[in-house]
C-alpha positions as CSV (number, residue, x, y, z in Angstrom):
1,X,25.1,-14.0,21.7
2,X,25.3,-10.3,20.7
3,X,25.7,-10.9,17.1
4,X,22.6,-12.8,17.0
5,X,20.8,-10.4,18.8
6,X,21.5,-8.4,15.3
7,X,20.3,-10.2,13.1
8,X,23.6,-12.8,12.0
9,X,23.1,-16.6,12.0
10,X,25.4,-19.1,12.9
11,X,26.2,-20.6,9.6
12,X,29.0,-23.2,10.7
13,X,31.6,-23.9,13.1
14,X,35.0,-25.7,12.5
15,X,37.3,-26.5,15.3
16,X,37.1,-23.5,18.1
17,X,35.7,-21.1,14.9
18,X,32.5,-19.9,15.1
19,X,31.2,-18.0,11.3
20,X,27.9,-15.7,11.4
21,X,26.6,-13.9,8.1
22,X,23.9,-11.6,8.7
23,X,21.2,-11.1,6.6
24,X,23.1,-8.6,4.3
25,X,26.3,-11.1,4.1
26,X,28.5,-9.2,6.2
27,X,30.1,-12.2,7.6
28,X,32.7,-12.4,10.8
29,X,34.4,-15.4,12.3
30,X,34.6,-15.6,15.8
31,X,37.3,-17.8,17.8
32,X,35.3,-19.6,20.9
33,X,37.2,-21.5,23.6
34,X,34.9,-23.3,26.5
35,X,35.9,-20.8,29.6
36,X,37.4,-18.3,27.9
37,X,37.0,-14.4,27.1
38,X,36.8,-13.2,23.4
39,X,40.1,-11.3,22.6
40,X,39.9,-7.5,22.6
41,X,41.0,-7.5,19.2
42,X,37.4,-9.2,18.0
43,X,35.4,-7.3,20.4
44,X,36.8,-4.4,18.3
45,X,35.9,-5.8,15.5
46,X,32.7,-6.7,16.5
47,X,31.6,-3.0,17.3
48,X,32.7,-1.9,14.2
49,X,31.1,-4.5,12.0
50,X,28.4,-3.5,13.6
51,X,28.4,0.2,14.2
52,X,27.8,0.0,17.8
53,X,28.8,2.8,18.4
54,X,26.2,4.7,16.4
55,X,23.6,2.2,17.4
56,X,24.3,3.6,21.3
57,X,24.1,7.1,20.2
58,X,20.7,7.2,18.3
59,X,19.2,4.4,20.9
60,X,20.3,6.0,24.1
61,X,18.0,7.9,26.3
């Protein structure tokens, strides 16, 4: 999962909700239904928390 890939850990699930913390607490919940697509809304949310944005600018060739 992408937010794995930086750094966050899985620290429970409850239900369909997924919670990661990264390693400096930042800490998102994540709705995750078998089959279907994460809402727009979180994938906005997702590229904020973590500056993704920026990331593609300074990492892009």
């Amino acid at each position: 999962m992408l937010l794995e890939a930086f750094g966050f850990e899985e620290q429970r699930s409850k239900g369909s909700h997924h919670i990661f913390r990264s390693p400096t607490g930042l800490q998102i919940t994540v709705p995750k239904k078998h089959g279907h697509k994460v809402k727009a809304a979180y994938v906005r949310q997702i590229i904020q928390l973590l500056q993704l944005r920026e990331w593609n600018d300074e990492n892009s060739d």
